[in-house]
C-alpha positions as CSV (number, residue, x, y, z in Angstrom):
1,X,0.8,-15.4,21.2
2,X,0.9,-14.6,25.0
3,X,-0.3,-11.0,24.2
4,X,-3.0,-12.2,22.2
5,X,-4.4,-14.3,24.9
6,X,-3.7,-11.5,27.4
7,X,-5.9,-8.9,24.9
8,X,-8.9,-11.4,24.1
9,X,-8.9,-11.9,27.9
10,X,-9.5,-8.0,28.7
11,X,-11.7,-7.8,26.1
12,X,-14.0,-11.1,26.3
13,X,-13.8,-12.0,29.9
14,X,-17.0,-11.2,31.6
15,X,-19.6,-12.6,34.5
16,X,-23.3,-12.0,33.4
17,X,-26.6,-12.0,35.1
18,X,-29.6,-13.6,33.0
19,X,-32.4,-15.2,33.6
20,X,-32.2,-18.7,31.6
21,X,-29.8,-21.4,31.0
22,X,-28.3,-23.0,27.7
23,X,-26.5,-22.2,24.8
24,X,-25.5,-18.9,22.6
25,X,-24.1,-18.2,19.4
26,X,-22.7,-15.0,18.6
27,X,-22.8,-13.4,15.1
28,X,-19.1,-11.0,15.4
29,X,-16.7,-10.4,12.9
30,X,-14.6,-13.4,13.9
31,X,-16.3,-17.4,15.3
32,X,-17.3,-16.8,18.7
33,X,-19.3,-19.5,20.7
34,X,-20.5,-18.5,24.1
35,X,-21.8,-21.7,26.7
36,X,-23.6,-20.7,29.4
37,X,-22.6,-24.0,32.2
38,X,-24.9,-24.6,34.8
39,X,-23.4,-27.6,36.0
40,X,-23.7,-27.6,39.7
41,X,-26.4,-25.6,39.7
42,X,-29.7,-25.9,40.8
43,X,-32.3,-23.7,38.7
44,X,-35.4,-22.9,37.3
45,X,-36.6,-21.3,34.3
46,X,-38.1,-18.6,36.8
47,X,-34.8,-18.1,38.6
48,X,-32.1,-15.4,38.3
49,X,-28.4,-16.1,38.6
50,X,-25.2,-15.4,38.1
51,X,-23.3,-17.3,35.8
52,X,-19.7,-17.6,34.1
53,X,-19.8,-17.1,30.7
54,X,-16.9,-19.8,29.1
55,X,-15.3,-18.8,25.5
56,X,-14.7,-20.9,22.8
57,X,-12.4,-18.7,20.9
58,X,-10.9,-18.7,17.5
59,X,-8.2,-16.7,17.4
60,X,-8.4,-14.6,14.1
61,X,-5.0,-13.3,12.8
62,X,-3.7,-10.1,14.2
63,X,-3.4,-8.7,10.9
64,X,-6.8,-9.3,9.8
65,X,-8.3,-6.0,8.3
66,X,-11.9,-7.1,9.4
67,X,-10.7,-7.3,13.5
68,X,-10.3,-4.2,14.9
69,X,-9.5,-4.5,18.6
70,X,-6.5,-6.4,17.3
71,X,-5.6,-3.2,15.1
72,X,-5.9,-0.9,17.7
73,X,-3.3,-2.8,19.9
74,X,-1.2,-3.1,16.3
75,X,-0.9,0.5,15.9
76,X,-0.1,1.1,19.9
77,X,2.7,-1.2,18.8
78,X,4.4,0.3,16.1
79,X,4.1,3.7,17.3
80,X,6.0,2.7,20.3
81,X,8.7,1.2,18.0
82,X,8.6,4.3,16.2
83,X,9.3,5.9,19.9
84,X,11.8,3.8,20.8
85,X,13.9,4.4,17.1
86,X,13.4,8.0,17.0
87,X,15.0,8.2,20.8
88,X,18.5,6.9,19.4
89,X,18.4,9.8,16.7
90,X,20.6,11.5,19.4
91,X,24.1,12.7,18.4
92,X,25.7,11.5,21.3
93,X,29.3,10.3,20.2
94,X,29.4,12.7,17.0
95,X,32.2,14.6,18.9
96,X,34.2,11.5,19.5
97,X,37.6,10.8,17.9
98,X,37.4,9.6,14.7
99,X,38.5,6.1,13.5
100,X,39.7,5.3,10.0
101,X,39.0,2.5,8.2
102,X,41.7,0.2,6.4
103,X,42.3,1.6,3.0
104,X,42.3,-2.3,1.1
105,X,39.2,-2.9,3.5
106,X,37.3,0.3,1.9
107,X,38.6,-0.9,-1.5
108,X,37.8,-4.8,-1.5
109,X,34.1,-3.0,-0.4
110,X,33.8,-0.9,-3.1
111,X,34.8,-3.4,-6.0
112,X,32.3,-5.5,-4.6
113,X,29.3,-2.9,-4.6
114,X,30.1,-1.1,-7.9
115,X,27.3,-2.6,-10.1
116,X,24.3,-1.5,-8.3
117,X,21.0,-0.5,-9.5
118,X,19.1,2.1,-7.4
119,X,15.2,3.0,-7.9
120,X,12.1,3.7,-6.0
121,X,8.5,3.0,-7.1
122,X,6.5,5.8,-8.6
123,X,2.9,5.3,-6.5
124,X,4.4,3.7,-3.2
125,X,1.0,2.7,-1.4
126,X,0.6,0.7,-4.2
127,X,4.0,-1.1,-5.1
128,X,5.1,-2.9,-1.6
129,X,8.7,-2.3,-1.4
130,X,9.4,-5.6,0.0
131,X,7.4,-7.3,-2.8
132,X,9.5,-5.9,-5.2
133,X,12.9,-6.7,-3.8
134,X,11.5,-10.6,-3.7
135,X,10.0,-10.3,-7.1
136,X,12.6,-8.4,-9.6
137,X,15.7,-10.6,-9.7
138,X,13.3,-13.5,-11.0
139,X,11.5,-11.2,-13.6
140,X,15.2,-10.7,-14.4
141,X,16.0,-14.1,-14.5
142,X,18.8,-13.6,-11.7
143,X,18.0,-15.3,-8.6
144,X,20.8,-16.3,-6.2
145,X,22.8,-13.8,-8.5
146,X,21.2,-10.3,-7.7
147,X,20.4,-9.4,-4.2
148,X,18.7,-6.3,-3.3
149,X,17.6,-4.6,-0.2
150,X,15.3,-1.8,0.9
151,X,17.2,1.8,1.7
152,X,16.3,4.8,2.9
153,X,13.3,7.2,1.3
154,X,11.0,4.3,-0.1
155,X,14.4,3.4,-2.1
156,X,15.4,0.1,-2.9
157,X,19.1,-1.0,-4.5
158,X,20.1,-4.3,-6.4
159,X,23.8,-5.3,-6.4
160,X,25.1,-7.2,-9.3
161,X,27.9,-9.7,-9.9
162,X,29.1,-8.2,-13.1
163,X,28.8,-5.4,-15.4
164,X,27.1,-7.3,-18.4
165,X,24.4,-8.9,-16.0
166,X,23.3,-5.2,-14.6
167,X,23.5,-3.7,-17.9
168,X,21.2,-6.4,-19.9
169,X,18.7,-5.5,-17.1
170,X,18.9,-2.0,-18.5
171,X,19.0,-2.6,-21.9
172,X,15.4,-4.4,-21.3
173,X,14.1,-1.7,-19.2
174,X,12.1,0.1,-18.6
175,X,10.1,-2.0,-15.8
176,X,7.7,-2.2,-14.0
177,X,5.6,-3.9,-10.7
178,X,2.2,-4.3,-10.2
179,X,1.2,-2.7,-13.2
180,X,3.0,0.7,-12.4
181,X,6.2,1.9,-13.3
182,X,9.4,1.8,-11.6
183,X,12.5,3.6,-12.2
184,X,15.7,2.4,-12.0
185,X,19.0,3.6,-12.6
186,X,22.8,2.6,-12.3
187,X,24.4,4.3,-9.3
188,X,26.5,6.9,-9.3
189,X,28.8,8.5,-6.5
190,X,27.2,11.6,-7.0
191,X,23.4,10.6,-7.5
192,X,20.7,12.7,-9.2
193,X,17.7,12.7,-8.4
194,X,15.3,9.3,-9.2
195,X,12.9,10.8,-11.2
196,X,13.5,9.8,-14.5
197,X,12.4,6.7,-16.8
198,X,13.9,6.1,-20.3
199,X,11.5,5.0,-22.4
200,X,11.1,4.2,-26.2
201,X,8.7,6.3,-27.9
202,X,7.2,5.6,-31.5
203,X,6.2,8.5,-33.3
204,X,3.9,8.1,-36.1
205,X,1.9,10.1,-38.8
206,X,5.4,12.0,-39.9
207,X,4.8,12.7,-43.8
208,X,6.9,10.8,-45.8
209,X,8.7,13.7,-47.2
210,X,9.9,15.0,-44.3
211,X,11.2,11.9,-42.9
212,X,14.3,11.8,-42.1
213,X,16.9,11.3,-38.5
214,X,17.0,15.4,-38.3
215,X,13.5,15.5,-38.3
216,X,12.6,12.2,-35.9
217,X,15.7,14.1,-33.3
218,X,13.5,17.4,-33.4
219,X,10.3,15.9,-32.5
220,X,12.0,13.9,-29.6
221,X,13.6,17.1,-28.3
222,X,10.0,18.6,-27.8
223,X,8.8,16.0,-26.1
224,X,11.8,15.5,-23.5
225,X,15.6,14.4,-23.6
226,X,16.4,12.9,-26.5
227,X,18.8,9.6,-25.4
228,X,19.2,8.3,-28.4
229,X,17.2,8.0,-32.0
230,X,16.5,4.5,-34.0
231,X,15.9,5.6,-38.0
232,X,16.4,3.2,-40.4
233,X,14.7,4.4,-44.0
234,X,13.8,1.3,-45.5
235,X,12.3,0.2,-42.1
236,X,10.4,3.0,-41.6
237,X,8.2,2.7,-44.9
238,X,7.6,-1.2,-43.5
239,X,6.8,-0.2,-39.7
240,X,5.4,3.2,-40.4
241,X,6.9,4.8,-37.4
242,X,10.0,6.0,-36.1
243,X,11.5,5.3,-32.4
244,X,13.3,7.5,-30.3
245,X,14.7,7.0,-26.5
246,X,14.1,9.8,-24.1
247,X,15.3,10.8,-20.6
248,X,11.2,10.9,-19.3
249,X,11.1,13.4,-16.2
250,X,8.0,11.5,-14.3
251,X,7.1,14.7,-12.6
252,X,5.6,15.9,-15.9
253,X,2.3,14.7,-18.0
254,X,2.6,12.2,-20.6
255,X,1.8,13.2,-24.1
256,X,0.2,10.9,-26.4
257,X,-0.5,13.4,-29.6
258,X,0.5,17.1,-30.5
259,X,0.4,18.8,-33.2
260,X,3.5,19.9,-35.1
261,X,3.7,22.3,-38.4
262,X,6.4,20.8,-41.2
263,X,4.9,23.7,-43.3
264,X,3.7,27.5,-42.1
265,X,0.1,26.8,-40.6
266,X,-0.7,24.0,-41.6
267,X,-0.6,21.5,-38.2
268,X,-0.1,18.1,-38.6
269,X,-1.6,15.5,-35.5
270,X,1.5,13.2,-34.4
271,X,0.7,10.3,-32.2
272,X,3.2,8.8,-29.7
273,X,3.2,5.4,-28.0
274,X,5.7,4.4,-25.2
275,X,6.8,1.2,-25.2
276,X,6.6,-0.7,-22.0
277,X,4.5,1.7,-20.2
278,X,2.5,0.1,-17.6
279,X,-0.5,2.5,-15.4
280,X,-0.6,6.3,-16.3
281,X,-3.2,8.7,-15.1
282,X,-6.0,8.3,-18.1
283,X,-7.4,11.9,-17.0
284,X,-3.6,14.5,-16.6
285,X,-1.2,11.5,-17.9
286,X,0.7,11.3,-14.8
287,X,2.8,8.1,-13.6
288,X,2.4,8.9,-10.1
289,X,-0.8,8.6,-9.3
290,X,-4.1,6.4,-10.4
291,X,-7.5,8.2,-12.0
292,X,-9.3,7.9,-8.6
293,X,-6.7,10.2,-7.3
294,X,-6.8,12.5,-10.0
295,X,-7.3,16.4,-8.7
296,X,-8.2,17.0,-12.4
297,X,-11.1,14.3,-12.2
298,X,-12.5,13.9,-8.9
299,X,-10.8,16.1,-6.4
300,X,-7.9,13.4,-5.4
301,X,-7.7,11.4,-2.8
302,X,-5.6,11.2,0.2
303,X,-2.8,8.3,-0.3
304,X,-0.5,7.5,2.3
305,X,3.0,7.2,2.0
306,X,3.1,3.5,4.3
307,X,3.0,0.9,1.6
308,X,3.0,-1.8,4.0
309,X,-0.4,-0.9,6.1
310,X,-3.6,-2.7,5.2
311,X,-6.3,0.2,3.8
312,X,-9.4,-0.2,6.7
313,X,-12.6,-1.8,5.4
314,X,-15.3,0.5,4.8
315,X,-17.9,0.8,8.2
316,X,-21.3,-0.6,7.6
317,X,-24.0,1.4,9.9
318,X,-26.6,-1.3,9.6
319,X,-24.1,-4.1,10.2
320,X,-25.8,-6.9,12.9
321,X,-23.8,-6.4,15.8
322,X,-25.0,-9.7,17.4
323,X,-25.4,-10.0,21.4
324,X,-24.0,-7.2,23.6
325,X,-22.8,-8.9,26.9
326,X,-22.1,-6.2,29.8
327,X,-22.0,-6.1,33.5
328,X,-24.9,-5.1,35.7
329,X,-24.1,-2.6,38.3
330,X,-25.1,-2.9,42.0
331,X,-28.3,-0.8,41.3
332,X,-29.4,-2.9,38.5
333,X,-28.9,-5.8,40.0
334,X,-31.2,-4.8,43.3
335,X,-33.5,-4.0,40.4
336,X,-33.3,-7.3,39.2
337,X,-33.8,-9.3,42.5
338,X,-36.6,-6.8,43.1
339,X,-39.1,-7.5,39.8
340,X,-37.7,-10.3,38.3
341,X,-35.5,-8.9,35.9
342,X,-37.9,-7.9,33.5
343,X,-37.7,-4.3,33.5
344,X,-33.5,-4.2,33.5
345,X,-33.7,-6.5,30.5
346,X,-36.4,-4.0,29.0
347,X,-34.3,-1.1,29.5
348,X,-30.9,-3.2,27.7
349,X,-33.3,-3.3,25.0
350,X,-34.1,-0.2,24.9
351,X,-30.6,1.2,24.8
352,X,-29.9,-1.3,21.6
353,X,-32.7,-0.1,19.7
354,X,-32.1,3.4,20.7
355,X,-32.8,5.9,17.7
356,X,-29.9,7.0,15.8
357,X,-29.6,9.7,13.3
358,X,-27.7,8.9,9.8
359,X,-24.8,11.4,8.9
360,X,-25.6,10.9,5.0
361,X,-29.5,10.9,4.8
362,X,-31.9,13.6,6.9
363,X,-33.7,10.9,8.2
364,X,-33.6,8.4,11.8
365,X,-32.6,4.7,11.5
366,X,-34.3,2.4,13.9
């Protein structure tokens, strides 16, 4: 709070020179009200002074996207913790002696930690990690139970009390957070890489004679690793579809119909649906990325990798600035004593109203 005070005091703290007395409202971003006090004083209309300016300040909070003095300070902030972390980087000690940890200490650790789920997000700017490590374990049903925690890489883990809890979180997968995808996966001493989501795929328009497992395995096995395969004849001909799980590799395109041959060329239109899938690219069918940051439909756009940073209003030239208080310098004011302050204050106003050129049209705003 002290270095809030200490900013809006650099930035707000002024003495002005005007020619009247009373009141002014500012229209800024955040509720300023300025009081010119001429207690004390003896004036006239005619007069000029100098006068204190007194602030009436609501503080806005730092974190508000719309402030952006208050940013600026914000990000001098974190890039100096950022500083200050990457200067103990250092390997100073990595030539010491070794110590060795009790062998039932590592144990009683490692009993404790085996049933833990690893995963990341698919589109980190928009799945906050620390959202999700909140959220999950009451999706799940599993508060006070499951604890998780943020690691390394945009990764998060959850740790489990027993086998049977972590595994019906599996078995109910996949899952997902703010309407995108999240993979999960059980850890393993020797982890692969997190880029894979099984999901259970229903294929339908197969022709009734060629239905069979064989056949439902086959199609799976084009579209990715096959997991496992749910056939049962007689519920088949009531569903009119058959399910198979797959291994899906997120760094490739979902496919939503293809066409496969049962006889020589004649194609037959298959049409897949995943269950549980949550936000997909509508234009390439990726999972890691929206449509507005499609290269295949508009060019992309830049996303950041900082989940965690508020995205920047958008800057509006014609906004109303309000009132621009400034100092008057030792030649303006002689100016001012000199003709009554007229042509100083003519000259502010000129510099306000000064002709700007617009970036985006060929023509001059006023």
């Amino acid at each position: 709070m002290a270095t809030k005070y200490a900013i809006f005091k650099q930035l707000f703290h002024r003495t002005v020179l005007n020619d009247f007395a009373g009141e002014v409202e500012f229209h800024l971003p955040t509720i300023i009200l300025a009081v010119i006090s001429t207690i004390g004083l003896s004036t006239h209309r005619d007069a000029s002074i100098s006068v204190p300016v007194f602030w009436k300040i609501t503080l806005p909070s730092i974190n508000s996207a719309n402030f952006f003095p208050l940013r600026f300070y914000q990000n001098l902030s974190k890039m100096a913790d950022n500083l200050r972390r990457a200067v103990q980087e250092i390997n100073l000690g990595v030539k010491d002696e070794h110590f060795v940890l009790p062998e039932e200490i590592v144990n009683q650790a490692f009993a404790e930690n085996r049933f833990i789920l690893f995963g990341r997000p698919v589109i980190p700017r928009r799945q906050n990690l620390r959202s999700i490590v909140t959220s999950m374990p009451r999706i799940w049903g599993q508060v006070g139970f499951v604890h998780g925690r943020i690691v390394e890489r945009h990764q998060f883990q959850f740790i489990f009390p027993t086998e049977e809890s972590m595994e019906t979180v599996l078995r109910r997968g996949p899952w997902a957070f703010n309407d995108r995808m999240l993979i999960i996966q059980r850890w393993e001493p020797q982890m692969p890489l997190l880029n894979f989501i099984p999901f259970w795929i229903q294929i339908r328009g197969i022709p009734f004679q060629f239905l069979n497992q064989s056949v439902v395995e086959h199609i799976g096995r084009a579209l990715g690793q096959v997991m496992d395969v749910d056939f049962d004849a007689d519920a088949v001909a009531r569903v009119d579809f058959a399910r198979v799980l797959l291994h899906w590799d997120i760094t490739h395109p979902l496919r939503f119909q293809r066409n496969f041959q049962f006889s020589p060329s004649v194609n037959t239109l298959l049409r897949f649906r995943y269950e549980r899938l949550r936000g997909f690219c509508e234009a390439c069918g990726m999972l890691t990325h929206d449509s507005e940051a499609c290269l295949i439909q508009n060019g992309g756009e830049e996303q950041g990798d900082d989940d965690d940073e508020d995205e920047l209003p958008p800057q509006d030239h014609h906004q109303n600035q309000g009132v621009v208080i400034r100092e008057l310098n030792d030649d303006e004011e002689m100016d001012m004593n000199q003709n009554g302050g007229n042509e100083v204050i003519q000259d502010a106003v000129d510099d306000q109203n000064e002709v700007v050129p617009d970036a985006n049209n060929d023509h001059v705003i006023p």
